[in-house]
Z-matrix of the N, CA and C atoms (Angstrom, degrees):
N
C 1 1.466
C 2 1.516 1 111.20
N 3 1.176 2 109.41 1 -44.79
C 4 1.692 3 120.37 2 -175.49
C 5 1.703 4 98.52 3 -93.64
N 6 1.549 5 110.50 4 170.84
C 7 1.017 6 131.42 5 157.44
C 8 1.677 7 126.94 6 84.57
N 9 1.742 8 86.83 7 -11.78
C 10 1.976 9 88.38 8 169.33
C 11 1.869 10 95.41 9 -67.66
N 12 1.625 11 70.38 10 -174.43
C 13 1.843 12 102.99 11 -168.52
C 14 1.950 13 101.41 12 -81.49
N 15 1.396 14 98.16 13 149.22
C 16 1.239 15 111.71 14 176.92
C 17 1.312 16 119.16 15 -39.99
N 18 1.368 17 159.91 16 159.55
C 19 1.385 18 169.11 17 141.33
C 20 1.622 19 121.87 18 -98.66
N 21 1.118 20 108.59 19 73.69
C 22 1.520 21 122.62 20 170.42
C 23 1.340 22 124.89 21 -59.61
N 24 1.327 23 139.16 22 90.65
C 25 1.311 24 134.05 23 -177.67
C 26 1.721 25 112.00 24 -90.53
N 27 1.546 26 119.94 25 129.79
C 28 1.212 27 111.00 26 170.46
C 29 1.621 28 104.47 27 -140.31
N 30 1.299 29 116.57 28 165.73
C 31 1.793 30 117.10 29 -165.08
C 32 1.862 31 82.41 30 -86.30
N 33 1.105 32 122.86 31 -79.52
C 34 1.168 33 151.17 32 -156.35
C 35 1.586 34 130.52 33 -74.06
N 36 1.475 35 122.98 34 113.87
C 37 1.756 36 123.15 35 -162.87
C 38 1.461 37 112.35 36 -44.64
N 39 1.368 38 122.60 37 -41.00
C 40 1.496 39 124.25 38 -160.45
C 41 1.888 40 100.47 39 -92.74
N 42 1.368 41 117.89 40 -12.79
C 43 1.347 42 107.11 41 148.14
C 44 1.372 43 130.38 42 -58.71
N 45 1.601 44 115.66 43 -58.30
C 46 1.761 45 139.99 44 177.67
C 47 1.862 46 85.41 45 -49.90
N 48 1.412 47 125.54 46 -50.62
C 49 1.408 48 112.92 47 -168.04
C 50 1.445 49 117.52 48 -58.30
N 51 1.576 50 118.65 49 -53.06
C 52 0.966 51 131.47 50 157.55
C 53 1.561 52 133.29 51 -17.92
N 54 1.174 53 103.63 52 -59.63
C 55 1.441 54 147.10 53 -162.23
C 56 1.844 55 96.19 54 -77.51
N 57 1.185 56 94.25 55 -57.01
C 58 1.658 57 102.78 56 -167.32
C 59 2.188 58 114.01 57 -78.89
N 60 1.526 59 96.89 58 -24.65
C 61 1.598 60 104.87 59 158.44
C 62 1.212 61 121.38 60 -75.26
N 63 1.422 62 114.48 61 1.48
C 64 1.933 63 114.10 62 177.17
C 65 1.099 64 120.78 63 -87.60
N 66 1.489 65 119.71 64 156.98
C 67 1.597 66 116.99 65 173.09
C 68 1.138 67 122.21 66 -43.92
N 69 1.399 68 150.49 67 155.66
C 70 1.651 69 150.15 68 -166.99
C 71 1.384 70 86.94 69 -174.48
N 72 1.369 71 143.86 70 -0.89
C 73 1.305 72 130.25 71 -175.87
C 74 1.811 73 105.93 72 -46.97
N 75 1.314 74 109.32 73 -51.54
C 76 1.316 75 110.37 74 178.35
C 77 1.552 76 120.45 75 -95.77
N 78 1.060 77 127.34 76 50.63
C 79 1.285 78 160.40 77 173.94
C 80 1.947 79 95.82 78 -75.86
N 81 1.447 80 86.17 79 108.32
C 82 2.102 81 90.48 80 167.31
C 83 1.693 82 103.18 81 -107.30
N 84 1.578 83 70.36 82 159.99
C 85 1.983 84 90.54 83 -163.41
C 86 1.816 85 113.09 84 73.03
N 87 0.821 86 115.78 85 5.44
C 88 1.936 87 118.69 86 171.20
C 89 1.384 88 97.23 87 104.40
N 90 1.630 89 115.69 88 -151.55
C 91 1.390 90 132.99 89 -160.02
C 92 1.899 91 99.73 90 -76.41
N 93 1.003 92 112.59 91 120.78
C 94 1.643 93 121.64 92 155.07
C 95 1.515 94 108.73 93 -18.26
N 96 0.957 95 119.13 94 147.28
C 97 1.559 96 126.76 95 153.22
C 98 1.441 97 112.49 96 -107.51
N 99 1.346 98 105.94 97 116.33
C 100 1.472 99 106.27 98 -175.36
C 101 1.693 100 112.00 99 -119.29
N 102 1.159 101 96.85 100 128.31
C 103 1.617 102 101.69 101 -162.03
C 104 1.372 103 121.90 102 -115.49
N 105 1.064 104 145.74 103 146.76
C 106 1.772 105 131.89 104 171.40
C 107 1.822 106 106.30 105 -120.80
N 108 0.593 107 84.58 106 145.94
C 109 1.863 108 104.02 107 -166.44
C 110 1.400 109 115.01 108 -109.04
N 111 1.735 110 122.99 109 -28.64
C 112 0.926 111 116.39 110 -166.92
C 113 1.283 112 122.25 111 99.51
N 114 1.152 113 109.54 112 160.76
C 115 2.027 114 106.18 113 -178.82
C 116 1.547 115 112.35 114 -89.69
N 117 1.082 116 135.87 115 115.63
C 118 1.058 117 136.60 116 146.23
C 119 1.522 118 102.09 117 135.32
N 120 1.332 119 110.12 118 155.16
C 121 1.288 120 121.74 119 175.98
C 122 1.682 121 135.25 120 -57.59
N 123 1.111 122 128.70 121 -26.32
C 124 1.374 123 133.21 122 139.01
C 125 1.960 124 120.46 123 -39.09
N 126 1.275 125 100.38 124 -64.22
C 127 1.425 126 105.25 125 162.74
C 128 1.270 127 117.30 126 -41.05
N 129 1.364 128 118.99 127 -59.41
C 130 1.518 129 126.03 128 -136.74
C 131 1.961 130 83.72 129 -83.78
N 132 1.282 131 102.22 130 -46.58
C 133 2.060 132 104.24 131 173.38
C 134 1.582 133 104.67 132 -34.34
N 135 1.483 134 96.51 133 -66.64
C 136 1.605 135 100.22 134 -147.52
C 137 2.134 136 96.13 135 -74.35
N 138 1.148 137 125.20 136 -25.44
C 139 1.781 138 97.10 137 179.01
C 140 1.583 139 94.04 138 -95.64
N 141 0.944 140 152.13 139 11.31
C 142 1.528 141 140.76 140 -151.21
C 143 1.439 142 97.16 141 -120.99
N 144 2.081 143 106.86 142 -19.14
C 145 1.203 144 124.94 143 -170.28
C 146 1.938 145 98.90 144 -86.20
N 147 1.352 146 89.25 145 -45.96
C 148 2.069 147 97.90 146 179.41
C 149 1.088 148 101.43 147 -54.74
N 150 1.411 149 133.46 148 -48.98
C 151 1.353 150 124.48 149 -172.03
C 152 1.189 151 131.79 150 -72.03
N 153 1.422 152 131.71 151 -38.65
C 154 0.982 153 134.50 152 -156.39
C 155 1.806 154 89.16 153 -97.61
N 156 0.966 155 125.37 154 -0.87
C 157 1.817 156 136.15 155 -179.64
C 158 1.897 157 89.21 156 -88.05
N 159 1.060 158 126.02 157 -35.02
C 160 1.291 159 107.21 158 172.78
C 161 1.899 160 126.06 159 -95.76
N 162 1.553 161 98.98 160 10.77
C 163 1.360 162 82.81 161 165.75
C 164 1.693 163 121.42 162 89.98
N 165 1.256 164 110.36 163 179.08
C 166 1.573 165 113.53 164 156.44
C 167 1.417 166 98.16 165 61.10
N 168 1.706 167 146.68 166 28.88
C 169 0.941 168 127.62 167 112.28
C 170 1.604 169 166.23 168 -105.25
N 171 1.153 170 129.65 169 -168.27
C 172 2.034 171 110.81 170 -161.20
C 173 1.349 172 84.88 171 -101.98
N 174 1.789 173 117.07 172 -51.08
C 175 1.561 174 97.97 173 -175.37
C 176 1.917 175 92.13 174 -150.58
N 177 1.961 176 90.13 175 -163.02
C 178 1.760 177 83.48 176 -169.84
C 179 1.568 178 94.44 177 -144.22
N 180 1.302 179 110.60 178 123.75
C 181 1.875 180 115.47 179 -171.92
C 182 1.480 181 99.53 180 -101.69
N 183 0.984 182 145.03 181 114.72
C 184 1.457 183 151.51 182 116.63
C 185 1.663 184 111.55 183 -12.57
N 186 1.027 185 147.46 184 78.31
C 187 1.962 186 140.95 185 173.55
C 188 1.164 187 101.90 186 -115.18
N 189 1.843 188 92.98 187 143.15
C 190 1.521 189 91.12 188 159.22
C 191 1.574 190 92.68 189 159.53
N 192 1.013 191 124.52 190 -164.48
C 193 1.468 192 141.84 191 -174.02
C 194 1.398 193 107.31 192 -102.31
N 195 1.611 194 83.74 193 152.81
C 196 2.086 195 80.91 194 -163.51
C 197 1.724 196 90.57 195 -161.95
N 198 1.379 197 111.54 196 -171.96
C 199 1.261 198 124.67 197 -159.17
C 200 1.627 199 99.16 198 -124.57
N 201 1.162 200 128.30 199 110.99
C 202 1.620 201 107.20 200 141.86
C 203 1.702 202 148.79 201 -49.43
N 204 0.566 203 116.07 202 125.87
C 205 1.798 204 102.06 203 165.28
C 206 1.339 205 115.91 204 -117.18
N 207 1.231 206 122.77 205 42.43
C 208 1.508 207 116.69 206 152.08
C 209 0.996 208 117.43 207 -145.88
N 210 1.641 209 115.62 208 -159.72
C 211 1.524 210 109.24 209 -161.74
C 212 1.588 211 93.27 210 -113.17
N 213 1.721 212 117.70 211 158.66
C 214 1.296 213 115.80 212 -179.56
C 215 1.711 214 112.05 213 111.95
N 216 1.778 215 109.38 214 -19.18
C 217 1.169 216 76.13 215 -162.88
C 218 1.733 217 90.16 216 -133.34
N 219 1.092 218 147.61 217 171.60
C 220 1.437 219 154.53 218 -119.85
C 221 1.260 220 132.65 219 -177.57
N 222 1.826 221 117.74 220 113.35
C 223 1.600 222 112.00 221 -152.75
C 224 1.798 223 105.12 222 -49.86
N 225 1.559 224 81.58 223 151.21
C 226 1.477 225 89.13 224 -167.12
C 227 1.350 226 140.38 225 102.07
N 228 1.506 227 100.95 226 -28.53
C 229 1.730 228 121.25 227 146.88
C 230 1.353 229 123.91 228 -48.08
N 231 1.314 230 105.91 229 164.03
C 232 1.576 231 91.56 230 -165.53
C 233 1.521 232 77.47 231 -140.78
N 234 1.456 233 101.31 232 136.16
C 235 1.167 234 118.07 233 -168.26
C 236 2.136 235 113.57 234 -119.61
N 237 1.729 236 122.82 235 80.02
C 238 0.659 237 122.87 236 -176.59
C 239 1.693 238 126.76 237 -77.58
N 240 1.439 239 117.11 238 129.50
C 241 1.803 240 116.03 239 -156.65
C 242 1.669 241 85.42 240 -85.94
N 243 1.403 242 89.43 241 138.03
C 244 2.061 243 104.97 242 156.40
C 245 1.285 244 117.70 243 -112.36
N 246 1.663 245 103.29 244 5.56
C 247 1.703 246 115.77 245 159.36
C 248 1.799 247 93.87 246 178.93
N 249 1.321 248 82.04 247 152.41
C 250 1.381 249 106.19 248 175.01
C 251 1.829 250 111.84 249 -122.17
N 252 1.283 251 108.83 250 146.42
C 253 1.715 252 122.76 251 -171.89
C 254 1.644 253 116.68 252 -125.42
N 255 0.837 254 119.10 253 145.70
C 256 1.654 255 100.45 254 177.07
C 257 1.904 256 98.62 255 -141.05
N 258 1.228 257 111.28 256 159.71
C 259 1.184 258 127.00 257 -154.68
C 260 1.423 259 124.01 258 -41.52
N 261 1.681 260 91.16 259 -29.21
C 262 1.142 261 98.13 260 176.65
C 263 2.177 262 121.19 261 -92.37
N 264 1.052 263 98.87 262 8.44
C 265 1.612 264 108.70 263 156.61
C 266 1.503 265 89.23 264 108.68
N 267 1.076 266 147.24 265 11.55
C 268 1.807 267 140.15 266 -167.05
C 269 1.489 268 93.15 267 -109.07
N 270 1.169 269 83.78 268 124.76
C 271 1.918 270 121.40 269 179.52
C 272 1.420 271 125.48 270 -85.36
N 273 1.140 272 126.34 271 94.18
C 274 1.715 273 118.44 272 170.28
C 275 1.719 274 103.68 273 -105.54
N 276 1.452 275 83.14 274 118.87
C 277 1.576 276 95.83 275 175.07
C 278 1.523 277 113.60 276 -72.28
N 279 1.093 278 136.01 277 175.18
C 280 1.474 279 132.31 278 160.22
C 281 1.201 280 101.19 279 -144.31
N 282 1.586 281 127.01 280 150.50
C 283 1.488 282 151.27 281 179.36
C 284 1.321 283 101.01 282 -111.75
N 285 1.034 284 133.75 283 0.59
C 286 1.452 285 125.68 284 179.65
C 287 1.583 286 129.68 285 -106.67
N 288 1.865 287 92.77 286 14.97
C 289 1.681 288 104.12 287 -169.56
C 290 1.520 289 103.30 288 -79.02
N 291 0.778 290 116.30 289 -57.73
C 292 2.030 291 116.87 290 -176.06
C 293 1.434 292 92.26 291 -57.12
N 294 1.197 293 139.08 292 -56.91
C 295 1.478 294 115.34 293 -152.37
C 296 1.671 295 100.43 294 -71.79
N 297 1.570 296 120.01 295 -55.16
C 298 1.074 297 118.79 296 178.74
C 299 1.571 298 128.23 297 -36.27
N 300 1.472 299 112.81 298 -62.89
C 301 1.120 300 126.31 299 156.52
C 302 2.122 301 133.22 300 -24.10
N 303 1.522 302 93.69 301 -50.11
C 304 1.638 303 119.59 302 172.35
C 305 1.469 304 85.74 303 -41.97
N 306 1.855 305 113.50 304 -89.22
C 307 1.031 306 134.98 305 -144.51
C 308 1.730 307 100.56 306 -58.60
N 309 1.338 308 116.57 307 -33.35
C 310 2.206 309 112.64 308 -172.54
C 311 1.740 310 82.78 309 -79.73
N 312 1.554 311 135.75 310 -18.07
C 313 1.450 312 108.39 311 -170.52
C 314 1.440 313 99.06 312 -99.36
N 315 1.685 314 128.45 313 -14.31
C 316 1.525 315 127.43 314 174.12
C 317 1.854 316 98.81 315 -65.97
N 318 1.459 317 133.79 316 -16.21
C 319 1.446 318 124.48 317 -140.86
C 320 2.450 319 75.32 318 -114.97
N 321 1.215 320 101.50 319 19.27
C 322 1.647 321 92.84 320 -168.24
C 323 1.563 322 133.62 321 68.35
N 324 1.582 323 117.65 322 6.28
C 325 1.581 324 128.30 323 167.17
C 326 1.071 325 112.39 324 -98.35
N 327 1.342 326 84.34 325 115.94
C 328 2.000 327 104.26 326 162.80
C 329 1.291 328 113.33 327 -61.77
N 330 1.656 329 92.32 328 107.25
C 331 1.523 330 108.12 329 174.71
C 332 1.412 331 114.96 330 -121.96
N 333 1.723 332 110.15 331 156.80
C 334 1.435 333 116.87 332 -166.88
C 335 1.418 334 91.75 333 -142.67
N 336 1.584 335 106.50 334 139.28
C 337 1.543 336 133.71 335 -176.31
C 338 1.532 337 118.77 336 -90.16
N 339 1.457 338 130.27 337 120.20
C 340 1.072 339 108.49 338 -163.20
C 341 1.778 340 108.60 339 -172.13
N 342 1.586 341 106.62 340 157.52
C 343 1.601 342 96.24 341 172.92
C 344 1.878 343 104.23 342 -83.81
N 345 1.776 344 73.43 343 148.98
C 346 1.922 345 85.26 344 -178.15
C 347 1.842 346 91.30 345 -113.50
N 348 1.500 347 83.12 346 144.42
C 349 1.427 348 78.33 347 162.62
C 350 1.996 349 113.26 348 -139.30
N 351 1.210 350 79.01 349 148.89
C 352 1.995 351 90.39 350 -158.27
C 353 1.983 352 87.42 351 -85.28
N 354 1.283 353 108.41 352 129.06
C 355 1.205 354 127.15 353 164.54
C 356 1.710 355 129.21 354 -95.57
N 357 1.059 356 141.25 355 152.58
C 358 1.173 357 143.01 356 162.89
C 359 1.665 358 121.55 357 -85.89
N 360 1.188 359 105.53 358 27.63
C 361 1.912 360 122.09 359 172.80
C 362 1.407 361 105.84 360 167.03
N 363 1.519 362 114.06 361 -163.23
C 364 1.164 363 104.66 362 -142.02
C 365 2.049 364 77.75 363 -115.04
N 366 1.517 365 104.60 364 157.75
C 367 1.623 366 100.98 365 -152.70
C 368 1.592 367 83.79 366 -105.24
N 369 1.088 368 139.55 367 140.08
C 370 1.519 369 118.23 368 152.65
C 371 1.980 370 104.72 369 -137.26
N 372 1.337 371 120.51 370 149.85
C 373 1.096 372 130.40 371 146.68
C 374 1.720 373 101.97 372 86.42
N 375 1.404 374 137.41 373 -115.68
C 376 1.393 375 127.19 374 -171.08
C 377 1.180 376 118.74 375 -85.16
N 378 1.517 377 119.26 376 -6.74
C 379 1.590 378 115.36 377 160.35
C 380 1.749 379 104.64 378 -88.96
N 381 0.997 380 137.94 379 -11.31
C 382 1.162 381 132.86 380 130.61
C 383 1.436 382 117.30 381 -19.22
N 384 1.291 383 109.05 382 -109.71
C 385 1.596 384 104.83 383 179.44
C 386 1.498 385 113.96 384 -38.90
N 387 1.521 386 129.38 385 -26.98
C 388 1.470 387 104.64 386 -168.23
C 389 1.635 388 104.08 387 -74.12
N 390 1.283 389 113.58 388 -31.46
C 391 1.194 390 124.25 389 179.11
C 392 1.783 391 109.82 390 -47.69
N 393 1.493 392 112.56 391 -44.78
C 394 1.382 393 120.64 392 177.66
C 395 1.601 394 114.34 393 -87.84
N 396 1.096 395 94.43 394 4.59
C 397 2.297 396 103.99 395 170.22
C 398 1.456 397 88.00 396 -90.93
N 399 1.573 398 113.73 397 -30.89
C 400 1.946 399 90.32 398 -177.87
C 401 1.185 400 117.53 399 -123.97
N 402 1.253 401 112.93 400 34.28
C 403 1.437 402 137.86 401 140.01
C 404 1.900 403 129.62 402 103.06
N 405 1.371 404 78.25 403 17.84
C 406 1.635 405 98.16 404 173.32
C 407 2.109 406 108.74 405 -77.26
N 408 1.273 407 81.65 406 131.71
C 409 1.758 408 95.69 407 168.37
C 410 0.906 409 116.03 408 -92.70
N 411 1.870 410 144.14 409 -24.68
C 412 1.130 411 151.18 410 -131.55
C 413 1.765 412 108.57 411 -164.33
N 414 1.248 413 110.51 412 140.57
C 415 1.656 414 93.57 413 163.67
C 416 1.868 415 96.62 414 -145.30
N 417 1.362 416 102.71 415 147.11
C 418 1.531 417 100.20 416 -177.49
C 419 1.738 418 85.87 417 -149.56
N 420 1.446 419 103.62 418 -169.52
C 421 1.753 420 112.53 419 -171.09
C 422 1.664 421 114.75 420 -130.77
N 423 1.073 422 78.84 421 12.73
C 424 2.353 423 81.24 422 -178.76
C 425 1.605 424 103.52 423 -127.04
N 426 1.566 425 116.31 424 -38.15
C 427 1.659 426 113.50 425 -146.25
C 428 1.319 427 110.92 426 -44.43
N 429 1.555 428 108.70 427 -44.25
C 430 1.645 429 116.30 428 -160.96
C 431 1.458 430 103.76 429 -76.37
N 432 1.851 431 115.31 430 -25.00
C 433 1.770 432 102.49 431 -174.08
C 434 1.646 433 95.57 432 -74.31
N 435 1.417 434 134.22 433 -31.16
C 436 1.199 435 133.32 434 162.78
C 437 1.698 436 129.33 435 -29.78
N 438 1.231 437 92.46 436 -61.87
C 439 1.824 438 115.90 437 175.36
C 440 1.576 439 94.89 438 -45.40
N 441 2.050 440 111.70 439 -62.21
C 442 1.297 441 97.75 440 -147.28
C 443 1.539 442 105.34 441 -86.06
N 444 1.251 443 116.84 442 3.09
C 445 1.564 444 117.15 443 162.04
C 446 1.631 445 110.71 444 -67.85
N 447 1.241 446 106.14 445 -39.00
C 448 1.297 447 112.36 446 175.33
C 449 1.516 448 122.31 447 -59.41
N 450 1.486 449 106.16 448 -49.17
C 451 1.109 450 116.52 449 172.01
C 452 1.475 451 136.98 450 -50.50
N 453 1.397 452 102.04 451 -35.92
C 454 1.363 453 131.10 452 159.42
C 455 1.273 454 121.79 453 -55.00
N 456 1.314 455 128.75 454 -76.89
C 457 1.079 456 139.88 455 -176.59
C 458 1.587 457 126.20 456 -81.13
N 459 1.388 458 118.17 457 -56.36
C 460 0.954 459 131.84 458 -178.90
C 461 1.868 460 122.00 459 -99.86
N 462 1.106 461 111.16 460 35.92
C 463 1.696 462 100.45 461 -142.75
C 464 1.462 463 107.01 462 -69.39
N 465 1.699 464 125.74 463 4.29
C 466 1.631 465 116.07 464 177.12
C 467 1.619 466 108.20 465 -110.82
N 468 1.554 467 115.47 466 28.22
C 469 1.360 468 115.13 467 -170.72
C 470 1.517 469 88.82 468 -99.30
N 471 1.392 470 119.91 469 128.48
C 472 1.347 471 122.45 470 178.21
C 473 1.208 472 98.25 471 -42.85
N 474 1.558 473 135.69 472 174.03
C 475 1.285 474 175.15 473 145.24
C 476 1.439 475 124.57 474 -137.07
N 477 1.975 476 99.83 475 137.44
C 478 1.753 477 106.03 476 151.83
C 479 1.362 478 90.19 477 -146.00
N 480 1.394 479 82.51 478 170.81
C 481 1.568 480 109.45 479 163.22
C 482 1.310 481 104.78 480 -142.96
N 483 1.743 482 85.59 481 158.93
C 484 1.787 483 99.78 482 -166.60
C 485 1.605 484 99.05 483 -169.79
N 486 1.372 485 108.43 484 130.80
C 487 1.666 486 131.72 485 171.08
C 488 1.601 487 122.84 486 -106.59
N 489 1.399 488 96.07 487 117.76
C 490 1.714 489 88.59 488 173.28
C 491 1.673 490 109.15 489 -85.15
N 492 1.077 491 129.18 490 129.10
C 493 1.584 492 134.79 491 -156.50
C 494 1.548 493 85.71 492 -71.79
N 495 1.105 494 97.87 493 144.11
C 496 1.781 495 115.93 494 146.05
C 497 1.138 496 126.10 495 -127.16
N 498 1.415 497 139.50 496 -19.67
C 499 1.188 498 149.93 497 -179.24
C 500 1.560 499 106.69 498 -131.59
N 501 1.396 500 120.22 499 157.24
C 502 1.739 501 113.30 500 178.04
C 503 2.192 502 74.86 501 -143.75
N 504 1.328 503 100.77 502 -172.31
C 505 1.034 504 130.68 503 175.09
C 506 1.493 505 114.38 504 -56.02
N 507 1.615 506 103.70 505 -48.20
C 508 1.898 507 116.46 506 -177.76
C 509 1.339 508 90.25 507 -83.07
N 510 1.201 509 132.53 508 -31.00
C 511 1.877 510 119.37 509 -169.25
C 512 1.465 511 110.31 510 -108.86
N 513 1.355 512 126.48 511 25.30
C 514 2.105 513 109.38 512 -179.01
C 515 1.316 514 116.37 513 -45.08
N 516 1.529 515 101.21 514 143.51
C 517 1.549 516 121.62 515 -173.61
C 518 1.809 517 106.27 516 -28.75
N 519 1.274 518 107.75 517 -16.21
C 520 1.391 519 93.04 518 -134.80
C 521 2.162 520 86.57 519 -92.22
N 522 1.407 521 99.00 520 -5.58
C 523 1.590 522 95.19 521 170.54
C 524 1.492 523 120.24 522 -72.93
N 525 1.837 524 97.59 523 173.40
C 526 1.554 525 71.10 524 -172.52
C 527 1.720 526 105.87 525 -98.69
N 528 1.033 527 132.47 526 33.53
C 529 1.510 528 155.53 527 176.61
C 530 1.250 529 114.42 528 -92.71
N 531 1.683 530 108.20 529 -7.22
C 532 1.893 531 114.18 530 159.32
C 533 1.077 532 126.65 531 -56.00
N 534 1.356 533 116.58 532 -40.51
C 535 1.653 534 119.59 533 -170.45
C 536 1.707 535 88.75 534 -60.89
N 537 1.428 536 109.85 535 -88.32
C 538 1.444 537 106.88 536 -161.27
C 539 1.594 538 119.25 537 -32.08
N 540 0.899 539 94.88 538 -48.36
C 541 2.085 540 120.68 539 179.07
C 542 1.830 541 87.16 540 -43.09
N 543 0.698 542 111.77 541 -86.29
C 544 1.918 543 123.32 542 175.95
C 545 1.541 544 110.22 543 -28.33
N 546 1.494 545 120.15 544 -39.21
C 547 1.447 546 98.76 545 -152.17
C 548 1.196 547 96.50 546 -77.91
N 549 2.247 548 115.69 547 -33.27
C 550 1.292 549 128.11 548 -166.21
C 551 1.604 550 93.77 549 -64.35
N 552 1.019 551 133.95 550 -50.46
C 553 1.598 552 132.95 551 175.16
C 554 1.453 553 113.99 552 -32.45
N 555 1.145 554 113.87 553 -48.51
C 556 1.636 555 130.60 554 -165.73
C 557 1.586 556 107.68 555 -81.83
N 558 1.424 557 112.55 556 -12.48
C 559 1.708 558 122.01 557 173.54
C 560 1.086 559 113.79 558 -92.00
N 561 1.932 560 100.19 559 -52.69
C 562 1.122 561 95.90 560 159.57
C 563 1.811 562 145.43 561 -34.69
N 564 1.132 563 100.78 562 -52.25
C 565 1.296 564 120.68 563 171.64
C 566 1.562 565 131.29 564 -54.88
N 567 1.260 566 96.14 565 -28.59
C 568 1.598 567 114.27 566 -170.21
C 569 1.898 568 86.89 567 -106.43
N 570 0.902 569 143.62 568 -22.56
C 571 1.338 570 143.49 569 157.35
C 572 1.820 571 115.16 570 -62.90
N 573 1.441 572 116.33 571 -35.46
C 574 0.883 573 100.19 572 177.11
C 575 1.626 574 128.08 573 -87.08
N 576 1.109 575 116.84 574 -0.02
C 577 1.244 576 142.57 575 157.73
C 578 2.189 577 106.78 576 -2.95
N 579 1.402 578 95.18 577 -84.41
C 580 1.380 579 110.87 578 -176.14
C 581 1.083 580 124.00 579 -44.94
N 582 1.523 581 97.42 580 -24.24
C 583 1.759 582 113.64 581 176.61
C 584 1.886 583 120.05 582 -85.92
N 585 1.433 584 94.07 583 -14.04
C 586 1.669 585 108.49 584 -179.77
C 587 1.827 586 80.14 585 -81.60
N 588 1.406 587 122.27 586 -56.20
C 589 1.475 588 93.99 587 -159.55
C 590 1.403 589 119.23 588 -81.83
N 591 1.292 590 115.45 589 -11.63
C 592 1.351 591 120.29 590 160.34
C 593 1.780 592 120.45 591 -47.55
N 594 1.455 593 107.07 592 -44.40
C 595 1.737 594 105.94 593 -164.87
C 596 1.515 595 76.78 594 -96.27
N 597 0.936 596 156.20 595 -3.72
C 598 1.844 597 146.34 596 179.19
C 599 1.367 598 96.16 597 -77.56
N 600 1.254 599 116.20 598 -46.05
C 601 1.728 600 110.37 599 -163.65
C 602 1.518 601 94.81 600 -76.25
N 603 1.546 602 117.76 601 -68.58
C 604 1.605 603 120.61 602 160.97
C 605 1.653 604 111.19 603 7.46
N 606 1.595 605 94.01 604 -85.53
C 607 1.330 606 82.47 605 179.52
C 608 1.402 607 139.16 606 -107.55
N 609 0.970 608 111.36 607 3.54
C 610 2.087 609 114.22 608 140.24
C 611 1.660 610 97.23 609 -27.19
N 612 1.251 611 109.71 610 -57.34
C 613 1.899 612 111.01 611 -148.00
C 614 1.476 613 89.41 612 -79.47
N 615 1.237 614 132.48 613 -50.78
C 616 1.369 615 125.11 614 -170.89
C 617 1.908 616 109.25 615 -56.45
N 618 1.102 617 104.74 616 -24.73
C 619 1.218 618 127.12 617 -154.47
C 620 1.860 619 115.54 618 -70.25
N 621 2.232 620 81.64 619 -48.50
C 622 1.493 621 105.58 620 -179.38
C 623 1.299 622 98.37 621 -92.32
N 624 1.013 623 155.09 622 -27.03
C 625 1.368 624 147.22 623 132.30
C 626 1.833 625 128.60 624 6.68
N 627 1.533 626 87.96 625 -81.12
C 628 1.723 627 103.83 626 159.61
C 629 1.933 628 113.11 627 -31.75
N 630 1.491 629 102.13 628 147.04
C 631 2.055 630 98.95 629 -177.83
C 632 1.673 631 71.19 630 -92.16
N 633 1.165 632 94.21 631 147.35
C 634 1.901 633 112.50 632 160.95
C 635 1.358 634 110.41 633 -73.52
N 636 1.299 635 97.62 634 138.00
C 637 1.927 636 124.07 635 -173.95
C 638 1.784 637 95.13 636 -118.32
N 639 1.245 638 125.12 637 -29.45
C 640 1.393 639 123.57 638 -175.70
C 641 1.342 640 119.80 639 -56.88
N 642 1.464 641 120.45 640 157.44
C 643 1.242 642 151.77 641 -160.90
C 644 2.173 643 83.88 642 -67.93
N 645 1.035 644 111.13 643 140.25
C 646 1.550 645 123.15 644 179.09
C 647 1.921 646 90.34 645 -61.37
N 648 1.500 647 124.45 646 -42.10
C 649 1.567 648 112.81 647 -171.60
C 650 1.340 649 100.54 648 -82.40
N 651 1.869 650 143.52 649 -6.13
C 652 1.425 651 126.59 650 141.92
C 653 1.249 652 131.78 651 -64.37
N 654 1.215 653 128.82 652 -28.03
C 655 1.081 654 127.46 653 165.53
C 656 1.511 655 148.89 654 -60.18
């Protein structure tokens, strides 16, 4: 049950690139599996669904670039979920926001804790804020079909999710202050690396700790 290799899910190639130039020296269970799914929540179900049907991992990271909707926080922030929501009102909590978070603010990134909520397009401008009147920090388009693959199949394999901002409310893609805004995102990202294998080992150990309650074919 414990001890495979990390499971990195991302929608998008120049995330997985990012992602895949970072430190992993201390990577438990061997090399990461780093995967791209595609944009949107249909996608992100159906490969996030193949994978986790074969097993053999310790935990499952959600990365990648994402959107803010509130005020306070700044491309390049890293925006870790302590639950995720999706449009249709279904809630995945996560336990892994404070620890995760500790370890991306021990590595020097300003990080902020927060509900994400997974959309079905891309959100810009006053559904923005309404989104942050009901209490979302974050909005992206896969996390939650992720969760409920998880939920499904795997539901005691740790999980987080986490967005490096590129756009907030004062900055949408659509300025021309994206490029730069993006590249710092994309360093960001590949910086936070050490900190994915830091909370992976974390909780592997917390994990093997626990007496097993699972089915004899989870184990």
């Amino acid at each position: 049950m414990t001890g495979g290799a990390l499971l990195v899910v991302c929608a998008l190639g120049p995330e997985v690139w990012a992602l895949r130039g970072g430190d992993w020296s201390e990577a438990a269970g061997g090399p990461p599996v780093l995967a791209r799914t595609g944009v949107g929540r249909s996608r992100a179900r159906r490969v996030v669904g193949e994978l986790l049907a074969r097993d053999g991992y310790g935990a499952l990271v959600v990365a990648g670039f994402g959107a803010a909707v509130g005020p306070g926080v700044r491309p390049a922030d890293v925006i870790v979920a302590d639950a995720v929501r999706d449009a249709e009102g279904n809630h995945y909590p996560l336990d892994s926001a404070k620890q995760l978070a500790r370890v991306l603010q021990a590595r020097g990134l300003t990080t902020h804790t927060g509900l994400h909520h997974t959309a079905d397009h891309v959100v810009r401008g006053v559904e923005r804020r309404a989104l942050n009147s009901r209490g979302a920090l974050a909005v992206d388009m896969e996390a939650a079909a992720v969760l409920a693959a998880r939920a499904e199949l795997r539901p005691w394999l740790p999980a987080a999710v986490l967005r490096v901002v590129v756009d907030t409310p004062d900055h949408e893609l659509i300025r021309p202050g994206t490029l730069p805004a993006g590249l710092r995102a994309w360093r960001t990202l590949r910086a936070a690396v050490p900190a994915l294998t830091a909370w992976h080992r974390q909780a592997a150990a917390a994990l093997e700790s626990l007496p097993s309650t699972l089915p004899q074919e989870a184990s």
